[in-house]
N, C-alpha and C positions, 0 to 999 in steps of 0.2 A: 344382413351383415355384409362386409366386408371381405373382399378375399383375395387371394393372387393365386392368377392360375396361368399354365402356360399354355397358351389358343397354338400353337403348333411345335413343331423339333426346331433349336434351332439356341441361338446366341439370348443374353440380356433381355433384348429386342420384343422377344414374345411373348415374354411375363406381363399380365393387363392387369389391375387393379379393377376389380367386377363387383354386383352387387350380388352374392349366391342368398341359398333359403338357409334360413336356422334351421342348424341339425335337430334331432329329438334324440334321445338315451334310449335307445332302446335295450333288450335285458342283457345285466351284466354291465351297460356302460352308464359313464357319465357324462353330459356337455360340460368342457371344460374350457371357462372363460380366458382363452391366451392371450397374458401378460408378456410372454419372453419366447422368442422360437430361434435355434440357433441355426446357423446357415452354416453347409457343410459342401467341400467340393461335391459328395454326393448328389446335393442339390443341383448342383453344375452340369453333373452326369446327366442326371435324369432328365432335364433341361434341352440338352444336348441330346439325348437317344444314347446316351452311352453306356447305361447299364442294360445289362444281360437280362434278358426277359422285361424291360420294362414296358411301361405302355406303348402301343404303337399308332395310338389315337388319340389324340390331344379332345380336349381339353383337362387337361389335371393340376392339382395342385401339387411344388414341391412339400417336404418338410417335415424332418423326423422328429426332433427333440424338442416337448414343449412346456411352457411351465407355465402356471395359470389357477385358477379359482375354479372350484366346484359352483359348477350355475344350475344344472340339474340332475338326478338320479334316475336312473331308468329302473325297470321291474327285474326286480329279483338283486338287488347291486346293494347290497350292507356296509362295504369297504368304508364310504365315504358319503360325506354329508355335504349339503349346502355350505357354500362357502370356505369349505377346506382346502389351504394351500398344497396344492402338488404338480409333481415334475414327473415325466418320464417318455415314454416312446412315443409315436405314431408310428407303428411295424410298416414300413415305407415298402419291402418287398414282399408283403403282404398284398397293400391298399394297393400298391401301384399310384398314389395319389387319389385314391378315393374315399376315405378324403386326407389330406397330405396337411401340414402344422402352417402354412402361409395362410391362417385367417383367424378372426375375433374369435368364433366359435366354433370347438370340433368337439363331435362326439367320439370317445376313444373309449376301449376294452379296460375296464375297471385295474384287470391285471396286468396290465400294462403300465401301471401308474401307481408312484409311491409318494406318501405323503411327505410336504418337502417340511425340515426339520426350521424350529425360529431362529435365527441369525445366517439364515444363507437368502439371499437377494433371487429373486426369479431369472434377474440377466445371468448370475454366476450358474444359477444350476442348473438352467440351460443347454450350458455347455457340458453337460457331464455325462448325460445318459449314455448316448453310444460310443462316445469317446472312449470314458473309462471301462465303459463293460469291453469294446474293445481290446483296453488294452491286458487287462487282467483276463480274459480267456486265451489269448494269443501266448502270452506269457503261462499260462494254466499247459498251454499246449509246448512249450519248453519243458517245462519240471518233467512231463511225462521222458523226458528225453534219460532224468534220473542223472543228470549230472554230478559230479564231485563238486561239494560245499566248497564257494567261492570263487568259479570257472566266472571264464567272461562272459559277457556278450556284447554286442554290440548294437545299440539303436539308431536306428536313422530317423531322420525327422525329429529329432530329439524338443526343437523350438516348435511345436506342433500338440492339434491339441490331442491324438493317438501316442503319439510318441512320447508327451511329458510327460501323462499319465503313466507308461510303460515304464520309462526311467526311473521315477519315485519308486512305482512295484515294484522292480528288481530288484534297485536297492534294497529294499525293505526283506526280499526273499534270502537276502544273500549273494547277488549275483556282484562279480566285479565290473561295473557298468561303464563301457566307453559310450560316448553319449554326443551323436554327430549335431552338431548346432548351426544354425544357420546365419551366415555374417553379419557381424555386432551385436549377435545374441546368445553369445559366449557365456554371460556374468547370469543371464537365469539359465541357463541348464546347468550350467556350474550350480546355482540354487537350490537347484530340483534332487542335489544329491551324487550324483554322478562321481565316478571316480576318476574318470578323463575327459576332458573336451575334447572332440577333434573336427577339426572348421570342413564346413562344405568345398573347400579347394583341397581338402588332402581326398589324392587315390585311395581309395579302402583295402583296397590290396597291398598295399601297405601300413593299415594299422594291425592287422592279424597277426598270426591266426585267431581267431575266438571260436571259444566252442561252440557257440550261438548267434545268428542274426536274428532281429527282430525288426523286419520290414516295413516299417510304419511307413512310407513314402508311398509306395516301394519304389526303391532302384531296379530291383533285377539282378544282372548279371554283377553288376556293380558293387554288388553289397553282398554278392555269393564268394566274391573274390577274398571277402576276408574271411569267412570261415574255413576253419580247418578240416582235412579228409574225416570224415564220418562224423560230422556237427552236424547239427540241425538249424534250418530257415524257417522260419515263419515271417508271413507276407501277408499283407492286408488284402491286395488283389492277385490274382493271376496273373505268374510271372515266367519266363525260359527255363525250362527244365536245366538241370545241372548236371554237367557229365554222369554220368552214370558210372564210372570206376572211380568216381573219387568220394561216393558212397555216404551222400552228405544227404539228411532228410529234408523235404521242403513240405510244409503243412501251410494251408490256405485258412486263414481266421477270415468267417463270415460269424456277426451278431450270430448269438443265442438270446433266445428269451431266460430271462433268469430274475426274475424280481426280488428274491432275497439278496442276489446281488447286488443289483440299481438301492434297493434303500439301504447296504452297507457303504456303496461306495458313497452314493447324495452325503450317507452321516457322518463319512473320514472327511469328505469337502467342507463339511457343515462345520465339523471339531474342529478346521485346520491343518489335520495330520494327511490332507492331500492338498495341492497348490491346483490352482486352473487359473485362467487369466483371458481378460476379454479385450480386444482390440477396442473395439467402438460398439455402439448402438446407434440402430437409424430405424426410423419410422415402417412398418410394416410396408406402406405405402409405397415405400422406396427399395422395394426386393431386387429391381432390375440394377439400381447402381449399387447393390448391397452384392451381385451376383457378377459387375463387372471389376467391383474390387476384388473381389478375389479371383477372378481370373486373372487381374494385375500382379499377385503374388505380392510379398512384401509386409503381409501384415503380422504382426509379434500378440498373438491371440487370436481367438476367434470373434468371429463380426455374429451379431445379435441383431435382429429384428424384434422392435419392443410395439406394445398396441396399449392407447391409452397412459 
């Protein structure tokens, strides 16, 4: 089969299109024939050496989110059958890339995969898995904060796929949602629900105070500026600690496994009662210009790798 892997650390450049060995299922998994893999700056990281603990020995493959055909069953795996459509993780800080969603065939952890529902596209769902679980733990980790019914907050990255997903939840939770958009992409976060737009040229320190950030970006300091003394941040990644007398919480959203979550969120995509939206699709083949666009920034969705 087919595969992209990156032969050292490093830019674009070192992603090689290879011929690897067909996985086998072993117990508990299935070989899952991918149709749709979605590219995530994670991938970029990983690429790069820039995640924390990742591998330090090339060769790997990137690629967390994949969607695809049941091709085989391994021992002991009842979930799913030949040929059943489904979507969901390859645990990336797990595998470290071994084996990572950049190929025709991966054998993945049964529970890790949720059967994808008829009227959702393998490109669109895709895009869902870590994004949404993303954003809905992150926001999981607000509520704990026990805020007063209809308090702000505030999301950055709002045109993003962490951040739209986050936008809609809140709304949805109750939250009065300022919702940073990125220029000329004003008219869908506006879509997405949001109660304010505020453009990537406003200071944030002056849209606050909000009781809550939600750092989908993250900014940092940036986006600490608008919460209020004793509010709470949540940040996607590792960001500057916040004075410490102004008594504001910061909580770090890494993925959780949580599979009854992945197949309610795939089924609000599926219903419509969530939006996602995908920039482009390009040939698996083509992961290294699929990996230099989005270093280019500018894209209004996420980029898909499709096979077949």
């Amino acid at each position: 089969m087919l595969g992209v892997v990156a032969a050292a650390l490093g830019g674009p450049e070192v992603l090689q299109v290879t011929e690897l060995p067909e996985p086998e299922a072993g117990p508990g998994q299935v070989v899952v024939r991918i149709r749709a893999v979605c590219v995530h700056p994670a991938d970029v990281a990983a690429t790069t050496g820039e995640i924390p603990r990742g591998p330090d020995v090339p060769p790997f493959s990137p690629g967390w989110d994949i969607a695809g055909e049941v091709a085989s069953v391994g021992p002991d795996t009842a979930d799913f059958g030949v040929g059943d459509r489904v979507v969901g993780m390859i645990p990336w800080y797990l595998t470290r890339g071994a084996p990572g969603g950049y190929a025709e065939l991966v054998a993945a952890d049964a529970d890790w995969l949720v059967r994808l529902p008829d009227g959702l596209d393998f490109v669109s769902a895709a895009t869902v898995p870590l994004n949404a679980q993303t954003a809905h733990q992150g926001l999981s980790l607000v509520s704990l904060a026990m805020l007063p019914a209809g308090s702000s907050i505030l999301v950055t990255g709002a045109s993003g796929g962490v951040g739209g997903f986050a936008t809609q939840l809140a709304v949805r939770s109750g939250f009065r949602v300022l919702a940073q958009a990125a220029h000329e992409d004003e008219q869908w976060v506006q879509g997405l629900g949001a109660h304010e737009v505020v453009s990537r040229s406003v200071e944030l320190a002056k849209v606050g105070p909000v009781a809550a950030v939600f750092d989908a970006i993250p900014l940092g300091e940036a986006a600490a500026g608008a919460v209020e003394d004793r509010g709470i941040v949540v940040a996607t990644r590792p960001t500057p600690a916040i004075v410490p007398a102004r008594g504001v919480r910061q909580e770090l959203q890494l993925i959780r496994h949580d599979r009854e979550l992945l197949a309610d969120l795939v089924g609000q995509v599926a219903a419509g009662r969530l939006r996602t939206r995908v920039a482009d699709t390009m040939p698996l083949t083509e992961a290294a210009d699929a990996h230099r666009r989005v270093l280019a920034g500018g894209l209004r969705g996420k980029l898909v790798l499709t096979v077949g």
